[in-house]
Structures are given as C-alpha cells and as structure tokens.
N, C-alpha and C positions, 0 to 999 in steps of 0.2 A: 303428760308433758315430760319431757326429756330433761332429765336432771342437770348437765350444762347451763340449758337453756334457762332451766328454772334461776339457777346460781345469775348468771347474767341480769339479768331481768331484777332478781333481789338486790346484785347491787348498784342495779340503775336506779331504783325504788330509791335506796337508801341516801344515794346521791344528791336526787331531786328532792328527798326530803330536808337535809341538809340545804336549802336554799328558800325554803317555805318562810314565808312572810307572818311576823307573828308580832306581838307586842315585846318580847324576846330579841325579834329577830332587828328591829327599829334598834333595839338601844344598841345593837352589835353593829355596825355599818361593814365590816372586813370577817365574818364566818373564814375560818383557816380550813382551807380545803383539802390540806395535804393530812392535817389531822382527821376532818371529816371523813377521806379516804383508808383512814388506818383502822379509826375507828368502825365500820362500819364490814373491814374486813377480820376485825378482832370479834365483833359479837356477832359476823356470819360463821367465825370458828368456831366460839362458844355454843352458837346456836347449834353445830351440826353434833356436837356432844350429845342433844340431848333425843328422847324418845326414838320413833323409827317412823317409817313412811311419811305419809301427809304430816303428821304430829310433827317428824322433823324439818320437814318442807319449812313450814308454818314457823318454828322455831328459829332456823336458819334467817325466814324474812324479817321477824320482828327482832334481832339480834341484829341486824344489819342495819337497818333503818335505825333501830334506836342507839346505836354504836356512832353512825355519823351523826346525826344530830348531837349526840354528844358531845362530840370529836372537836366537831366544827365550833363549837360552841367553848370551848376551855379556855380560850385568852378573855373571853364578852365576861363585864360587870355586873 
C-alpha cells in the first residue's frame, strides 16, 4: 500500500475513533474535535519517529488513533 494512502486512512482510523461510544464517551456528551484532530496528528508524528517499514506503518496508526481519542477527550470529567 502506498504510504499516502496509508497516512490517509490512519488518520480517518483515528478520527472515527475519536467518536467511539464507550462508558467514557457517555459521561463526555461534546468530544472536542479540533483537539481530537491535533491530537491524533501529534502521535501520527511521533509515531513516524519510530522503527522502519510495516513497524512504522503500525506505529504511525496506533499514535494516531490513540492521540485523537485523547485529544478529543481533554475537557471530559
């Protein structure tokens, strides 16, 4: 798969995670999505820091994903 595409696709991942319905996500009614967005391009930059090929691939996605959920998540109680 074409590295672009890959990037794309990671941060649609991260996005859509960032909206996932959870016992979390109840108590939050308003997720900030401007942060979810920063977030999730913050730990796709971190993530491309680390190893090389798929390892980074892999890195990239779980840095993204787990960057918006966090993101989105920083005003919630």
């Amino acid at each position: 798969m074409k590295r672009p595409m890959l990037v794309s696709l990671t941060i649609g991942a991260g996005l859509i995670a960032g909206c996932a319905s959870s016992p979390i996500a109840e108590a939050c009614r308003e997720p900030n999505v401007a942060l979810g967005v920063a977030g999730a391009l913050a730990g796709g930059l971190v993530g491309s820091q680390i190893g090389a090929g798929l390892g980074r691939d892999l890195a990239i996605a779980a840095g993204a994903g787990t960057g918006a959920v966090l993101g989105s998540r920083v005003n919630c109680k």
